[in-house]
Backbone as CSV, one residue per row, in Angstrom:
resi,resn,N_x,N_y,N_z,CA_x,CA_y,CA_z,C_x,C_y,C_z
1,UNK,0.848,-1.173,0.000,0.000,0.000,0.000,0.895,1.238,0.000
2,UNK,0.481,2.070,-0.891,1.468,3.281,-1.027,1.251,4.029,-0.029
3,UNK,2.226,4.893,0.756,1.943,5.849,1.908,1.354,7.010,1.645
4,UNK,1.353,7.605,0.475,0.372,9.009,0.054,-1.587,8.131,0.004
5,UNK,-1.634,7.022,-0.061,-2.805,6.869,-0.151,-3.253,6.660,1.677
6,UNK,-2.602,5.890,2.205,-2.598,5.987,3.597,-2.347,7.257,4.726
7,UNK,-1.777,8.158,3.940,-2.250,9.634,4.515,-3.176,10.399,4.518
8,UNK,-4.443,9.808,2.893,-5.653,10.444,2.714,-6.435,10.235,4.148
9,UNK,-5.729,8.907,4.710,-6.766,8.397,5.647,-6.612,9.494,7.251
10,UNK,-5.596,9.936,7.534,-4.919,10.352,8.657,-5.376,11.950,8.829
11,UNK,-5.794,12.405,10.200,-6.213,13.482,10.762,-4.921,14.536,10.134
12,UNK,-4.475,15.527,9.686,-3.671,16.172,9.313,-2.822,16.599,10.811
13,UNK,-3.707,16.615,11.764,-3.107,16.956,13.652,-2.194,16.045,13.708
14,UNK,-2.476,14.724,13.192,-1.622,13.426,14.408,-1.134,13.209,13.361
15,UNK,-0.710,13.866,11.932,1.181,13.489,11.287,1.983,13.100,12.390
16,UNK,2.068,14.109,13.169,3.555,14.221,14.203,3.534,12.986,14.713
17,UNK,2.666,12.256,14.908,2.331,10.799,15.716,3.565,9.945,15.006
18,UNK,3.679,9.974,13.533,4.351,8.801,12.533,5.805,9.241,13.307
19,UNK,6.190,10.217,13.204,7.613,9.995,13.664,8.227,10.132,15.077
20,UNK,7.342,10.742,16.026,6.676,10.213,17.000,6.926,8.477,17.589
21,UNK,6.482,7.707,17.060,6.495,6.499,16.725,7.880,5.787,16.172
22,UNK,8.066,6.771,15.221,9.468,6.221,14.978,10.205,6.014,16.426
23,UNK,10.341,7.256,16.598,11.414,7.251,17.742,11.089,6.691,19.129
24,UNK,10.349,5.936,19.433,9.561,5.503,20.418,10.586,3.970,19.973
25,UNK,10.113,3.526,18.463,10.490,2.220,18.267,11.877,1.839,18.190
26,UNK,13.031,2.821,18.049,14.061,3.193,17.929,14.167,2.326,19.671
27,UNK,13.727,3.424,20.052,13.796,3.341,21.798,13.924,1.677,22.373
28,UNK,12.912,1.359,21.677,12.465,0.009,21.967,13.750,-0.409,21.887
29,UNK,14.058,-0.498,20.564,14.753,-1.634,19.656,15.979,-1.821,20.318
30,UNK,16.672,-0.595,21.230,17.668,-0.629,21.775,17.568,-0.959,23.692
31,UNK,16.327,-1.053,23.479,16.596,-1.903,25.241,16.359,-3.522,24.867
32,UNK,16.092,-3.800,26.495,16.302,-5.421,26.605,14.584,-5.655,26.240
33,UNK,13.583,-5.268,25.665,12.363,-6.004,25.316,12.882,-6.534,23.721
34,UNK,12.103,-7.710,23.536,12.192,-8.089,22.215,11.928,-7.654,21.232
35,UNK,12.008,-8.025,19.645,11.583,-7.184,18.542,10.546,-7.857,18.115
36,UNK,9.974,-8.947,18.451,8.533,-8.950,17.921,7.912,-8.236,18.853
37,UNK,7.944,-7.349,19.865,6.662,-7.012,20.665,6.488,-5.758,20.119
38,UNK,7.512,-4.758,19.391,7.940,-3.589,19.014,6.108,-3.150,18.227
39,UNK,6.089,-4.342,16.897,4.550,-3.208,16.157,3.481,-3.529,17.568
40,UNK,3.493,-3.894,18.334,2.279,-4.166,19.567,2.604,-3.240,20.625
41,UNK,4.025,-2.575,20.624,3.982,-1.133,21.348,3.451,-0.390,20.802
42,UNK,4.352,-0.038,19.454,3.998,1.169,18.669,1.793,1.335,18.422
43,UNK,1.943,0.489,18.387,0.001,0.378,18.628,-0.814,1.137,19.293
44,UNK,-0.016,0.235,20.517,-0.668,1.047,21.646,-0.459,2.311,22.277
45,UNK,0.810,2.543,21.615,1.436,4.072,21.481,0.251,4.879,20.831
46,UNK,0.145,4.461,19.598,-0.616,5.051,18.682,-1.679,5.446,18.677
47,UNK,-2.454,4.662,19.224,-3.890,4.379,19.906,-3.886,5.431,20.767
48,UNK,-3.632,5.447,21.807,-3.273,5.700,23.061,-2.694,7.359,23.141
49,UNK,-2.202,7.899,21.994,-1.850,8.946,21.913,-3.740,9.538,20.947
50,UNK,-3.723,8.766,19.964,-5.094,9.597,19.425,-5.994,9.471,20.000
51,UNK,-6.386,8.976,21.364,-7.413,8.350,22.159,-7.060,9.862,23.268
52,UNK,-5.823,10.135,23.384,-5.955,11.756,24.440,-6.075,12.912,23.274
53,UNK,-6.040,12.577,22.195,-6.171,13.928,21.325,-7.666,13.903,21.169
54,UNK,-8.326,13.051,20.685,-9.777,12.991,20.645,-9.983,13.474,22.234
55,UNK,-10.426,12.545,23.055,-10.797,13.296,24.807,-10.311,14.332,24.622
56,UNK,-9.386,15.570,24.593,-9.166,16.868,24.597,-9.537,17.479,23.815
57,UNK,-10.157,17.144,22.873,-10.622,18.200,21.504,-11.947,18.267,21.293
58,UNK,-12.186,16.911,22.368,-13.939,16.851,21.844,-14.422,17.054,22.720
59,UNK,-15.953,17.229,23.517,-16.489,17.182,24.321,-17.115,16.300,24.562
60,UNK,-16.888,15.239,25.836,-17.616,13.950,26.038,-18.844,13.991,26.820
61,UNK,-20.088,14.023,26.537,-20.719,14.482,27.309,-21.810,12.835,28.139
62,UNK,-21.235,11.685,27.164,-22.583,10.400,27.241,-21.780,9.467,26.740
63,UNK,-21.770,8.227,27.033,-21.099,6.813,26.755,-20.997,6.974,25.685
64,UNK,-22.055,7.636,24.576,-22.344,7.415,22.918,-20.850,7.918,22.451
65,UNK,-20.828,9.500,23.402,-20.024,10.312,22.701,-18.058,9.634,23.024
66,UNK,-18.261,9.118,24.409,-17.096,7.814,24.616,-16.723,6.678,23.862
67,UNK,-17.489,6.159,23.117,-17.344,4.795,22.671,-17.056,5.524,21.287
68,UNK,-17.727,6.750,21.081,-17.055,7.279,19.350,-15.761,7.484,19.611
69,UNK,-15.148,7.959,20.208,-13.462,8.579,20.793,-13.126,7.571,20.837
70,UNK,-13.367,6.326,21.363,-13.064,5.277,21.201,-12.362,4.462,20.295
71,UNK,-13.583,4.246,18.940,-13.611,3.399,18.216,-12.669,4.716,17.233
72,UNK,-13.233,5.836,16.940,-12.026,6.593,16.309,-10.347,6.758,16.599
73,UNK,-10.037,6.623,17.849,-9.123,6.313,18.182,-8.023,4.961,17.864
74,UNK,-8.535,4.017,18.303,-8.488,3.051,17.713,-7.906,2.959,16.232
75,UNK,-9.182,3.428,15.270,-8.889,3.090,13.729,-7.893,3.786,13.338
76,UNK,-8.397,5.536,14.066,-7.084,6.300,14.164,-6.044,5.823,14.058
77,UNK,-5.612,5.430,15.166,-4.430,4.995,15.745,-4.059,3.430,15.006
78,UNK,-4.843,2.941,14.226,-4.085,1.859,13.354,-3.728,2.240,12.114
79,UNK,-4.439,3.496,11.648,-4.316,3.451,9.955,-2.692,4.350,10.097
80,UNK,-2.750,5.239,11.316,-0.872,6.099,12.030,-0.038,5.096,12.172
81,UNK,-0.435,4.237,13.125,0.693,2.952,13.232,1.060,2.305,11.347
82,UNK,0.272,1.958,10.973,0.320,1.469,9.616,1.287,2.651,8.617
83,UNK,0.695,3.664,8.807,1.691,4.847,7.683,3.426,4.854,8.812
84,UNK,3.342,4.659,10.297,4.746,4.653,10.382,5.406,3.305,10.313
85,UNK,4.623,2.203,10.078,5.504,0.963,9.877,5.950,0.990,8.227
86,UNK,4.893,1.184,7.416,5.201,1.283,5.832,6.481,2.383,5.765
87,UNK,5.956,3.642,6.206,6.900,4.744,6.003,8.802,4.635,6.398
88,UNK,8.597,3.136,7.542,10.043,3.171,7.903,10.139,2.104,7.094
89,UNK,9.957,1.191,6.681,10.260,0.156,5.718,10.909,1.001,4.617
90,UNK,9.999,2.037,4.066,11.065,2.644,2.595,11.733,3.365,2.662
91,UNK,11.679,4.010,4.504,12.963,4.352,4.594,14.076,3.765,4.561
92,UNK,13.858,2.288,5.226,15.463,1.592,5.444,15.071,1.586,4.105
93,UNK,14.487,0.777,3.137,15.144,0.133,1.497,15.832,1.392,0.928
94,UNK,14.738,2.342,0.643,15.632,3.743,0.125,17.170,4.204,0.614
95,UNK,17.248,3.847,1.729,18.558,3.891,2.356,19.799,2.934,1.758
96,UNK,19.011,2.328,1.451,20.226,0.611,1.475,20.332,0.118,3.190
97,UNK,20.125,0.122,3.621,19.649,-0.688,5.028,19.387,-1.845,5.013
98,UNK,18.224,-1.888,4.466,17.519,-2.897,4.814,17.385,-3.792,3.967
């Protein structure tokens, strides 16, 4: 999936999230947790960061208006995780890295 089509999908606010993320996974990669758990941080990073941008921007006033912040968050926060896992993949190839 190309990353300009996976940005149509993304709040223009939570760009900063993708590299954001990068450097979170960076973080990871260099302590003692393993590297398969790394895309199941960055997730919940992800999530978890658009899940306080929604609660602060919106007004929650009823479970309805909770479970939307929610579930937006969430998708949010997978289609961000998804543009920074693709986005570092062509970074390393473009590099010669990887």
């Amino acid at each position: 999936m190309d990353i300009e089509v996976i940005r149509e999908y993304i709040d223009p606010q939570l760009l900063i999230v993708v590299p954001m993320l990068w450097g979170i996974g960076m973080a990871v990669k260099k302590s003692s947790i393993e590297n398969r758990f790394i895309p199941f941080i960055l997730l919940l990073c992800s999530c978890g960061v658009v899940m306080l941008h929604l609660t602060g921007t919106n007004l929650i006033t009823d479970s309805r208006a909770l479970a939307g912040c929610i579930f937006a968050g969430i998708t949010q926060g997978s289609v961000i995780w998804l543009a920074a896992w693709t986005g570092y993949e062509k970074l390393l190839k473009g590099s010669g890295a990887g």
